[in-house]
C-alpha positions in Angstrom: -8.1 62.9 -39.6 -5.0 62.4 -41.8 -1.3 61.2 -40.8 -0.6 64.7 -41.0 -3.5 65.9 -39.0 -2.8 63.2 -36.2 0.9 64.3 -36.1 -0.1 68.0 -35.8 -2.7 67.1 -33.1 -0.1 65.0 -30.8 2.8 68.1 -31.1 0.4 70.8 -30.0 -2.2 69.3 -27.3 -1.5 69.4 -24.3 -1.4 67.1 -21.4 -5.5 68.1 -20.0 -5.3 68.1 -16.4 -7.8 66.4 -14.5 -6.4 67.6 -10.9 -8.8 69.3 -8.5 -8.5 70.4 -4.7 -11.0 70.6 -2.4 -11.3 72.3 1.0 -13.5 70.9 4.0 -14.8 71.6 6.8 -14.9 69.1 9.6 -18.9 67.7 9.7 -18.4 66.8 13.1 -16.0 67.0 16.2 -15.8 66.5 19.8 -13.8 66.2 23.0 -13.2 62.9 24.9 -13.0 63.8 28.4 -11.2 61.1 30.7 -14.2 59.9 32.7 -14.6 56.3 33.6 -18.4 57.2 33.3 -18.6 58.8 30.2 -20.4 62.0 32.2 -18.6 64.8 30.1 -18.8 65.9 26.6 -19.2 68.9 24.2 -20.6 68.2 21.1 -22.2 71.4 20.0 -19.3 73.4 21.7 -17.0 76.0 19.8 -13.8 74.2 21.2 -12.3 70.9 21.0 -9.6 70.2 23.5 -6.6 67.8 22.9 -3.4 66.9 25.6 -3.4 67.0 29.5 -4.5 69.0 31.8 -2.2 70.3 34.7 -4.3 67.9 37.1 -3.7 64.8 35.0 -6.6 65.0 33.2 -6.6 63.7 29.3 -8.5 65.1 26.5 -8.6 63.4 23.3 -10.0 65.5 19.9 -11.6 64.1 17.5 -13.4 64.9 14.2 -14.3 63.5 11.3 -14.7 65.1 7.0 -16.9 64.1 4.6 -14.3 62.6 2.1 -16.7 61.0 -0.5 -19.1 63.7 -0.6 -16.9 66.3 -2.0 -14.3 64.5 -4.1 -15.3 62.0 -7.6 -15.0 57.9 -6.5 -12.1 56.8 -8.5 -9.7 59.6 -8.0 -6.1 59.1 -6.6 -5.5 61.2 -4.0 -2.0 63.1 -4.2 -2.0 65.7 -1.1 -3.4 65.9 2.1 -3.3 68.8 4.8 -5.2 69.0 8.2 -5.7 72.7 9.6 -6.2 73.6 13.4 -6.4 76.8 15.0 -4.7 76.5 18.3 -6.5 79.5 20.2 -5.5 78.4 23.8 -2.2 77.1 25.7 -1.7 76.5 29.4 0.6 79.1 31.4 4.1 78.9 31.1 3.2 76.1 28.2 6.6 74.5 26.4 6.4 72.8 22.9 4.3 69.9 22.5 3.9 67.2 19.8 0.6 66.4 19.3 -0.3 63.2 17.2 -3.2 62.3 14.7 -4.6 58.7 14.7 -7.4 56.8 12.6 -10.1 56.1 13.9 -11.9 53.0 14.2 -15.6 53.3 15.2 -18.4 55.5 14.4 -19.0 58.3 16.9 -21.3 61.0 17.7 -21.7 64.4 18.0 -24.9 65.7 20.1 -26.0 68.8 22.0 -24.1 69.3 24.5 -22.1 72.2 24.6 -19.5 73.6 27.6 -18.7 77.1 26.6 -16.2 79.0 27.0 -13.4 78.0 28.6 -14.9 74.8 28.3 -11.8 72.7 29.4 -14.2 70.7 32.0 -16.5 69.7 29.4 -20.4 69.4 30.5 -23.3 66.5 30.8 -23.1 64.4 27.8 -26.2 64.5 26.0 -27.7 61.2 23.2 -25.8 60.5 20.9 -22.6 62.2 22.1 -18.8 60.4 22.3 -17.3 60.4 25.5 -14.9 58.7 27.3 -16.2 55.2 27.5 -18.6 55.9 24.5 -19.2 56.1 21.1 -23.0 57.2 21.1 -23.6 57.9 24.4 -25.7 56.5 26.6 -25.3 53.2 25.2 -22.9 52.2 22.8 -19.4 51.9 23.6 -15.3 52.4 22.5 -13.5 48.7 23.0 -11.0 51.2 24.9 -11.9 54.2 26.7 -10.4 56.9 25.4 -11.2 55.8 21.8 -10.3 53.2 19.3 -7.7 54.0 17.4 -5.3 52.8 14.6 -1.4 53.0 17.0 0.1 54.3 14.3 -0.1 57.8 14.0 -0.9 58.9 10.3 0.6 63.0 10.9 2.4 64.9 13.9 2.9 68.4 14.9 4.7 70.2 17.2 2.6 73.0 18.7 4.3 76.0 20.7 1.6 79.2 21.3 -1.3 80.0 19.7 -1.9 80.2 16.0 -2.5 78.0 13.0 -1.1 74.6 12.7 -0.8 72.2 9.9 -0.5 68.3 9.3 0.6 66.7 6.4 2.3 63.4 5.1 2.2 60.1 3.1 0.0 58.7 6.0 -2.1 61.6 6.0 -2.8 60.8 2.1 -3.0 56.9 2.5 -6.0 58.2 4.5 -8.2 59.6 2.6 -7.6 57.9 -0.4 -8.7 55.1 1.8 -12.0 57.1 2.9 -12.5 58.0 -0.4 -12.9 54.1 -1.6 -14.2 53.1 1.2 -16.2 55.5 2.9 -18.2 53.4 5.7 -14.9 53.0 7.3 -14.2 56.9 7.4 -14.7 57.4 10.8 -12.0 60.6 11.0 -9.3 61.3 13.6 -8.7 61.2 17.1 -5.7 64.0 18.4 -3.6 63.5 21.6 -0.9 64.6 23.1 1.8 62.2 22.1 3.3 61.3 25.7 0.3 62.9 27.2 2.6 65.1 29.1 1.3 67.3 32.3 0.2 70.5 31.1 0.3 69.7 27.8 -3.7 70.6 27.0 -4.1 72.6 24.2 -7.3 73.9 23.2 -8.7 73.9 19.3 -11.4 76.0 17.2 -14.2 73.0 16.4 -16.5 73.7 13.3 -18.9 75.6 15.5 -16.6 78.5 15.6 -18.5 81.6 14.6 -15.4 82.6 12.4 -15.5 80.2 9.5 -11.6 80.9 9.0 -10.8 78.9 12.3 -12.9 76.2 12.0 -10.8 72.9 11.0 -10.2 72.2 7.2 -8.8 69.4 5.3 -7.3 70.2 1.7 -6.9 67.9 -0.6 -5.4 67.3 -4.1 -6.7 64.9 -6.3 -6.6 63.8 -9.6 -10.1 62.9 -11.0 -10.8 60.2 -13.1 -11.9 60.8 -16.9 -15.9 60.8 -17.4 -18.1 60.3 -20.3 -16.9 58.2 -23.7 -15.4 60.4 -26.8 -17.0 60.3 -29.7 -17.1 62.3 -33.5 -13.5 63.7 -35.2 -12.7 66.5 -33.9 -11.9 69.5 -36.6 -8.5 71.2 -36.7 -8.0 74.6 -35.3 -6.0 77.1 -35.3 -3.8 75.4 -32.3 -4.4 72.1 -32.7 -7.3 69.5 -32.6 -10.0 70.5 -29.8 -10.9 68.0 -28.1 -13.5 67.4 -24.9 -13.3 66.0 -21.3 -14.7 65.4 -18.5 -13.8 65.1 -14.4 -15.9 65.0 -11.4 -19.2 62.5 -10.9 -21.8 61.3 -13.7 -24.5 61.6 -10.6 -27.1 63.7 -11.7 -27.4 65.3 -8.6 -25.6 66.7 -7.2 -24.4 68.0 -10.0 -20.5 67.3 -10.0 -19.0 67.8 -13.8 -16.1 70.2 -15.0 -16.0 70.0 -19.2 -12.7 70.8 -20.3 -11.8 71.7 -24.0 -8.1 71.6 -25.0 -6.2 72.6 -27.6 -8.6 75.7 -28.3 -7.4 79.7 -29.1 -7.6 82.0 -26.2 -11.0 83.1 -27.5 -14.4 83.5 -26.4 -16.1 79.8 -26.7 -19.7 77.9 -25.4 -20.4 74.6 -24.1 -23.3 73.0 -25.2 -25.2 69.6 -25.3 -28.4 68.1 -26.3 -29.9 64.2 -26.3 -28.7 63.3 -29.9 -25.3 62.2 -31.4 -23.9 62.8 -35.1 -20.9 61.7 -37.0 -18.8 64.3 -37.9 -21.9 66.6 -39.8 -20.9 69.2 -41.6 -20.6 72.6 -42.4 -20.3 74.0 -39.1 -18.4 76.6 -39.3 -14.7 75.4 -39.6 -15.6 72.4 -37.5 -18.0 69.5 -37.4 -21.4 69.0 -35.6 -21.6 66.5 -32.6 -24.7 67.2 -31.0 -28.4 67.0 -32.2 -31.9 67.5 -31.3 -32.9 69.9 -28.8 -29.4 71.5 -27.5 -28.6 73.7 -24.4 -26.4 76.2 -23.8 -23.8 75.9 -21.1 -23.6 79.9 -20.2 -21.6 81.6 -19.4 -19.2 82.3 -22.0 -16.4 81.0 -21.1 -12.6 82.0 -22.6 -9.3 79.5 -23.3 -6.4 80.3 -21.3 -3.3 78.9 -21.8 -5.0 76.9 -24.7 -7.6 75.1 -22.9 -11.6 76.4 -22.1 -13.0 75.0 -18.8 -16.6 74.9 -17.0 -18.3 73.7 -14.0 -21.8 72.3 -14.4 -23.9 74.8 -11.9 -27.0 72.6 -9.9 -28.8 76.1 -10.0 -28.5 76.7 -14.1 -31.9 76.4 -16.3 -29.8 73.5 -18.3 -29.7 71.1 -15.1 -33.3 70.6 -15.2 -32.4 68.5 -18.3 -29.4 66.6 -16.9 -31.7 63.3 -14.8 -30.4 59.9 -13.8 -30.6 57.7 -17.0 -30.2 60.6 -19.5 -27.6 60.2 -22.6 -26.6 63.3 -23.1 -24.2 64.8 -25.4 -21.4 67.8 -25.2 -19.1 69.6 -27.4 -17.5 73.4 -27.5 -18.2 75.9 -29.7 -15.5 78.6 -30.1 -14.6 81.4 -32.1 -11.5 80.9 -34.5 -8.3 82.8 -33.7 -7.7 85.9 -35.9 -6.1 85.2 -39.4 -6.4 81.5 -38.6 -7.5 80.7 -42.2 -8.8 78.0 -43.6 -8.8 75.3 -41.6 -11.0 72.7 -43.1 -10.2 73.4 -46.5 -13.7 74.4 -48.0 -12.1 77.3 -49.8 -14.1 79.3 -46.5 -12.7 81.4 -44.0 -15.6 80.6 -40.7 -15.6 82.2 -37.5 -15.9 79.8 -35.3 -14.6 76.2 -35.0 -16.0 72.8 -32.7 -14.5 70.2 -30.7 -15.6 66.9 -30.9 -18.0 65.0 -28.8 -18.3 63.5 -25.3 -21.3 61.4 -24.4 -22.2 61.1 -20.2 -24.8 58.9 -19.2 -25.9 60.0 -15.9 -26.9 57.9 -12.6 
């Protein structure tokens, strides 16, 4: 690349994002019912339950997300939000805060399951929290009621019935802390904040039949770069293309989104194969990366707004190749933009054009 090349290149690519958001389910969730002897629970129940009852009962939700599972170590969290479905209030009910706390301990989530109204709750059954424990019958909370971090990482103020949101800095202090270490995600416990008489409120769990109510947790992140860039990428008709990565180098599952960015708006395909070469030529008005056998990354995919992105699929005829310890090999292949010209000054006008390469070796 020349000094005029490189200048070219830094006014015209732009910034490649590496942001991603994610949307889970709760993987489990229960109801601690105040009972000095743990008798109550409903793990496999479509309802959680959180606040007082009018008899002076307490309930105290809790639930839990698999953080690491669904988001790439390394990433910085930037936004968290935690959805409930509030689907039953108390009569004459009045606004309530209701506060979300850390948790401390591992807990569990068995068989047992209340029904419908299920405010009461019904025999604990192995492995279920209750009260007094974590895995019930024989491991135990330091407090009854749960253990719990005091300070409460989100609040929200619930009126009627309906969706309900929380959010914060707390909230995203969190999960990044999940994320980095996940054998201390142990999830959330909800309660009533002054545990107010006839506060009780009554939540969709993950077992609702209607996916829409079950709990989520969103979350923005930005994803740390994978793979190591190799090869000079050729000049196009917007600028000089150049490859990423984001997401996991596990080989299963499968977790990688290839980016390609400056490119034209025009029809383009990933590839990769096992070998690397420097910058070989003619390829069109680009370079060639990638050697020996190569596979295709289909579908087709298209730039928008000057950048072409893909997700790796698990269930594509290329994964078989992609196995822990393999060295493999990317670039994008695109067609040039119309009346681009020539852009590597063979005296040719080509039809497509290449990026250059990224190299991923996966775990």
């Amino acid at each position: 690349m020349n000094a005029l090349q490189a200048a070219f290149c830094a006014l015209l690519v732009p910034s490649v994002s590496l942001a991603g958001t994610v949307t889970l389910e709760s993987n489990q969730d229960n109801t601690l019912y105040e009972d000095g002897a743990g008798s109550f629970s409903n793990g496999a129940g479509i309802y959680v339950y959180a606040g007082r009852t009018q008899s002076g009962a307490i309930r105290n939700a809790v639930l839990a997300f698999d953080v690491a599972g669904a988001i790439p170590a390394g990433s910085t969290i930037t936004g968290v939000t935690l959805n409930l479905n509030c689907n039953r209030v108390p009569p004459g009910f009045s606004n309530e805060a209701f506060d979300l706390h850390r948790l401390l301990a591992a807990w569990g989530e068995g068989t047992s399951n209340a029904g419908d109204p299920g405010g009461m709750g019904t025999s604990s059954a192995a492995n279920d929290a209750t009260w007094i424990h974590t895995f019930f019958p024989g491991s135990f909370w330091a407090t009854a009621g749960g253990d719990f971090n005091a300070l409460a990482s989100s609040s929200v103020v619930v009126g009627d019935t309906g969706m309900y949101s929380m959010l914060g800095v707390n909230l995203v202090a969190d999960v990044q802390d999940m994320l980095d270490t996940p054998a201390t995600n142990f999830g959330w416990l909800i309660r009533d904040s002054d545990n107010s008489f006839g506060s009780a409120r009554r939540f969709a769990s993950r077992e609702d039949t209607v996916a829409a109510n079950r709990p989520t947790l969103e979350v923005t992140f930005d994803a740390p770069a994978l793979g190591t860039s190799y090869c000079t990428a050729s000049m196009n008709s917007v600028g000089m293309g150049m490859i990423t990565a984001t997401g996991s180098d596990q080989a299963s599952p499968l977790n990688v989104t290839l980016q390609a960015a400056p490119v034209p708006n025009t029809t383009g395909l990933f590839f990769f194969g096992p070998n690397q070469l420097a910058n070989e030529p003619p390829f069109g008005e680009g370079v060639r990366c990638v050697g020996g056998v190569t596979q295709r990354i289909f579908p087709l995919v298209g730039g928008s707004g000057n950048v072409a992105t893909q997700t790796l699929n698990s269930g594509a005829s290329y994964a078989a190749f992609i196995v822990p310890a393999a060295s493999l090999n990317f670039q994008y292949w695109f067609r040039t933009a119309m009346n681009a010209g020539d852009l590597d000054g063979d005296g040719m006008v080509e039809p497509f054009c290449t990026t250059d390469g990224l190299n991923i070796v996966f775990q």
